[in-house]
C-alpha positions as CSV (number, residue, x, y, z in Angstrom):
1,X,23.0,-16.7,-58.9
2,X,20.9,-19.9,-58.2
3,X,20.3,-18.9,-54.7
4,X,19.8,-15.5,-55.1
5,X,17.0,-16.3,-57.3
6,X,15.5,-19.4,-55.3
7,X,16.1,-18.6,-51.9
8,X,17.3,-15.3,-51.5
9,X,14.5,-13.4,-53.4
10,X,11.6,-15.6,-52.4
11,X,12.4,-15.7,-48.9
12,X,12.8,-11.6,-48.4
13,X,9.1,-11.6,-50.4
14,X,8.4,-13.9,-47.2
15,X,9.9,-11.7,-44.2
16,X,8.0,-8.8,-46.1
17,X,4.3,-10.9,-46.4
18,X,4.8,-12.0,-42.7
19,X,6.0,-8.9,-41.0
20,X,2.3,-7.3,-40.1
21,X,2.5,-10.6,-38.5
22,X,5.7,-10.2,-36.4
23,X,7.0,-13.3,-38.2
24,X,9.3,-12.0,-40.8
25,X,11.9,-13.9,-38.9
26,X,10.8,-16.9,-40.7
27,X,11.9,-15.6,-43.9
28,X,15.1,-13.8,-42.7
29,X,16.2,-17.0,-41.0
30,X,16.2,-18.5,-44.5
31,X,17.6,-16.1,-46.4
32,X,20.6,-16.1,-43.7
33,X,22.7,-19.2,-44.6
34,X,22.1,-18.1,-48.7
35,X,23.8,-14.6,-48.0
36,X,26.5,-16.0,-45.5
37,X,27.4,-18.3,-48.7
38,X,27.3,-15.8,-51.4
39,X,29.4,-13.2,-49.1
40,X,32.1,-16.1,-48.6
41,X,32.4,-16.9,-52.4
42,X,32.8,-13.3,-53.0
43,X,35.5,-13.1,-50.6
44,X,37.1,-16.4,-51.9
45,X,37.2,-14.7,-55.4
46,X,38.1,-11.1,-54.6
47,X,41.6,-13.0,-52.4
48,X,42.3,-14.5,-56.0
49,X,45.5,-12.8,-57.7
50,X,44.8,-11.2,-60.7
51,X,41.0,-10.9,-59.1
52,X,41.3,-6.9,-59.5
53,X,42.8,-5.1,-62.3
54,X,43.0,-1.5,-63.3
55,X,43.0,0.4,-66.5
56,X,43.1,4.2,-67.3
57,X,39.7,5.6,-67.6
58,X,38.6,5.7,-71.2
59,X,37.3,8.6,-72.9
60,X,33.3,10.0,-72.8
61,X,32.9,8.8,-75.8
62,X,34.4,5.6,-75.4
63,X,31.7,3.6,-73.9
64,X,28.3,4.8,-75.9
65,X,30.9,3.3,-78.7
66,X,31.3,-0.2,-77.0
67,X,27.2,-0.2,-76.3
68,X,26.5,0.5,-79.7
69,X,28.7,-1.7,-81.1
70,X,26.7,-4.7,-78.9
71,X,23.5,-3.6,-79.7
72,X,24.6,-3.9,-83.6
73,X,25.5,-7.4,-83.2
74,X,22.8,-8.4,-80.9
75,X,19.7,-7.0,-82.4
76,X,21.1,-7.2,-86.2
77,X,20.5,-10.1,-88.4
78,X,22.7,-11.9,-90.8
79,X,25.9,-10.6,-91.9
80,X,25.4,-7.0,-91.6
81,X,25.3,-7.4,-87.6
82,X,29.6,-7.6,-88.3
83,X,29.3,-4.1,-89.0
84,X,29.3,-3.9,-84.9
85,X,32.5,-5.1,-84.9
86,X,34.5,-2.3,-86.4
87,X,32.5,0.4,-84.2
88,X,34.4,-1.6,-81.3
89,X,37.5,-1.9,-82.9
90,X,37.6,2.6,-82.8
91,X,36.0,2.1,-79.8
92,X,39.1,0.2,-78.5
93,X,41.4,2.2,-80.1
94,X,40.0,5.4,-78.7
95,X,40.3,3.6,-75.4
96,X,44.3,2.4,-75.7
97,X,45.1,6.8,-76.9
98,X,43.3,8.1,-73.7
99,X,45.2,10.1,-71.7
100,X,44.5,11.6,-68.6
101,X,45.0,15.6,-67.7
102,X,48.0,16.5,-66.5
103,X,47.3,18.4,-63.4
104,X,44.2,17.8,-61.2
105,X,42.5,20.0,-58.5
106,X,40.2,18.8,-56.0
107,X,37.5,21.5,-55.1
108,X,38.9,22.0,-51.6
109,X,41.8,23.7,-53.3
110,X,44.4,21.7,-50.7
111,X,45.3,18.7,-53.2
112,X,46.6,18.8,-56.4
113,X,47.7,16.1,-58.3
114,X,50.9,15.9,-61.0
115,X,51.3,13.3,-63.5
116,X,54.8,11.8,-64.1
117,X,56.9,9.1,-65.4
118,X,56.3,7.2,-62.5
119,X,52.2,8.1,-61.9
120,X,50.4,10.7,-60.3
121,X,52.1,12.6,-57.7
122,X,50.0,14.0,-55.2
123,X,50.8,17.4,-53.3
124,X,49.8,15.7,-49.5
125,X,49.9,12.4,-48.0
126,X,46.2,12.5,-46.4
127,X,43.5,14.8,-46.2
128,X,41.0,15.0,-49.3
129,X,41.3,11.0,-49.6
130,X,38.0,10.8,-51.9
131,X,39.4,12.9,-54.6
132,X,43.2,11.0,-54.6
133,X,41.5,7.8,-54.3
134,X,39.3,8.8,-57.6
135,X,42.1,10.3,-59.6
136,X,44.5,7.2,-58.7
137,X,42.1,4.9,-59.8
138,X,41.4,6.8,-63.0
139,X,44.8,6.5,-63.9
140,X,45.1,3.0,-63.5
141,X,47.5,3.6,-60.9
142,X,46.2,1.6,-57.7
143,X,48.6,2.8,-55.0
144,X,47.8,4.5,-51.5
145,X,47.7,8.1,-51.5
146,X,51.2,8.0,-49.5
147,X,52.9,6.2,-52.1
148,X,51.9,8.6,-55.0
149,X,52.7,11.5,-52.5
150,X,56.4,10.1,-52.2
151,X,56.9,10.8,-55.4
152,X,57.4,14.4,-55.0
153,X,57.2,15.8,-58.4
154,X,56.9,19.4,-56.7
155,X,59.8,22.5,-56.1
156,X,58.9,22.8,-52.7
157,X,59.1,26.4,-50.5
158,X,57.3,25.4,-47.6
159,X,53.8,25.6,-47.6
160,X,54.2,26.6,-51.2
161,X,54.9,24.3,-54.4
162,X,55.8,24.6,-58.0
163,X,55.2,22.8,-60.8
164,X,56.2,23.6,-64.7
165,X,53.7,22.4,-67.1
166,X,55.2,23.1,-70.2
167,X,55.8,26.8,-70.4
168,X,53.6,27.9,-67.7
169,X,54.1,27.8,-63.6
170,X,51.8,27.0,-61.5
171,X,52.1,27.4,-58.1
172,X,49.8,26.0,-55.0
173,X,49.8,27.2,-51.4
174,X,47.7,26.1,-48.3
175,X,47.6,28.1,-45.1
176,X,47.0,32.1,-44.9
177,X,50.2,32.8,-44.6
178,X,51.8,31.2,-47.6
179,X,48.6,32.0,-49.7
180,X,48.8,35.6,-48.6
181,X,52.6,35.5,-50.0
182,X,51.8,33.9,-53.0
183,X,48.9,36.0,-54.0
184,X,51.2,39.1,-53.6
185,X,54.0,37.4,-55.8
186,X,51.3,36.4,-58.3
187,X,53.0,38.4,-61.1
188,X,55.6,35.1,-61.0
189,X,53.2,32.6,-62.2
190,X,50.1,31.5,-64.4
191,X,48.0,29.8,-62.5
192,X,47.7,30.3,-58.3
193,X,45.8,27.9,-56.7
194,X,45.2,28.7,-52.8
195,X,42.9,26.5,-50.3
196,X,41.4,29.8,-48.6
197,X,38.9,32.8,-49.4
198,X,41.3,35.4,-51.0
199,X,40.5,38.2,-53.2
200,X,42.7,38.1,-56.7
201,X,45.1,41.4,-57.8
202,X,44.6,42.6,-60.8
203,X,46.5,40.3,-63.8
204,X,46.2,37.3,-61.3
205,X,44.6,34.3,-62.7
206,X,43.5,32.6,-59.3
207,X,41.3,30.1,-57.8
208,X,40.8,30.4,-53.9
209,X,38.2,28.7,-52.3
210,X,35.2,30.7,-53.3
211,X,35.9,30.1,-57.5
212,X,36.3,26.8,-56.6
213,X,33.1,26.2,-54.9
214,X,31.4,27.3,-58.6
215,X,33.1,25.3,-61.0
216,X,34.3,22.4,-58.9
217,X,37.4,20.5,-59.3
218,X,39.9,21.3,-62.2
219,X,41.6,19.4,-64.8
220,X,44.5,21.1,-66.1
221,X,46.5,20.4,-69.7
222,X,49.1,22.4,-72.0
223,X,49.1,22.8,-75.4
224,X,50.3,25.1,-78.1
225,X,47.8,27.6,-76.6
226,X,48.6,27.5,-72.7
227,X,47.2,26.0,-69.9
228,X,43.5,24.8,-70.5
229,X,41.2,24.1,-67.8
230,X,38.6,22.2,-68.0
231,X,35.9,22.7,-64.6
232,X,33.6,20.0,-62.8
233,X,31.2,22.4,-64.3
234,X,32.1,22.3,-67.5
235,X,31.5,19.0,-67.8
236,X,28.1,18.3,-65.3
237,X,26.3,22.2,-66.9
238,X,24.5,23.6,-64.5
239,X,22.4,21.5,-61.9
240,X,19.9,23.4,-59.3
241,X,21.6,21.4,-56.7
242,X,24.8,22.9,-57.2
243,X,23.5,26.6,-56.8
């Protein structure tokens, strides 16, 4: 922090007042050894154990909680700024229930995720790495996409896997062929989830490439009334980006 604020900082102001010039080597130069120093402290740290730790994501409304709960006891005066602490007591507690959906779908439709006993399994050992890495780290669970695909939590039939959540069976396919035999057994399951373009037969709750490009990625849970899904969409509303 010292040298970030006098070296660092004054020094790029500097390189920036001297460039017209074709001297903003002058300031680079000493900003060089400041940066070289910070970089290596950082990579000191970071080889620490213990340096990195992870923790399941909490709830939306987790962290407004925490921030309010600061503010009360930073702006507040007297006794009364106490009352912040309870706020992030709840706060905490909403944070230790959190739980994380129980089936995930990234918006390619060729990874799905499974939570277990042991962690998330994953349906593929590479391939749609930015949406493994994201879920793993959600859940606290910081292992390579390998490792969480090992765990094979999936009735495999080839290109074609199973899982029961709770009542309902879901199935996911990849590939024409095994997503064209899946759509026409659709009658057997809930939920079909296929990584092409397919059209759906009527009765057949799917998501093929296409839906998926609408609502995003899916978060799947059971309770007393079915499967409920919960869409990318859902959650971001409509953005005119996204059209």
């Amino acid at each position: 922090v010292p040298l970030m604020g006098a070296v660092i900082i004054p020094a790029a102001v500097l390189a920036a007042v001297l460039a017209p010039l074709g001297l903003a080597w002058i300031g680079l130069g000493i900003m060089a050894p400041a940066i070289e120093w910070i970089l290596l402290v950082a990579e000191e740290v970071s080889s620490w154990p213990g340096a990195v730790s992870h923790i399941v994501a909490p709830e939306p409304l987790v962290l407004p909680m925490l921030a309010l709960a600061a503010l009360w006891v930073v702006l507040w005066q007297g006794r009364l700024r106490l009352g912040g602490v309870p706020i992030a007591a709840v706060a905490f507690l909403l944070w230790m229930g959190s739980d994380r959906p129980s089936v995930l779908v990234a918006q390619s439709g060729g990874l799905i995720g499974v939570l277990t006993e042991e962690g998330r399994a994953l349906s593929k050992a590479r391939g749609d790495g930015f949406a493994a890495a994201s879920w793993l780290e959600n859940d606290g669970d910081p292992v390579a996409q390998e490792d969480a695909h090992a765990r094979r939590a999936f009735i495999e039939n080839g290109r074609q896997r199973d899982v029961w959540l709770g009542q309902a069976l879901i199935r996911h396919a990849t590939g024409k062929v095994a997503s064209k035999a899946a759509i026409e057994a659709c009658n057997e399951v809930r939920l079909l989830i296929v990584n092409v373009q397919a059209e759906a037969p009527k009765g057949c709750r799917l998501y093929d490439t296409g839906r998926l490009r609408e609502t995003g990625s899916l978060a799947i849970r059971y309770d007393n009334d079915g499967l409920k899904i919960i869409t990318a969409r859902d959650i971001t509303g409509h953005r005119l980006w996204s059209d």
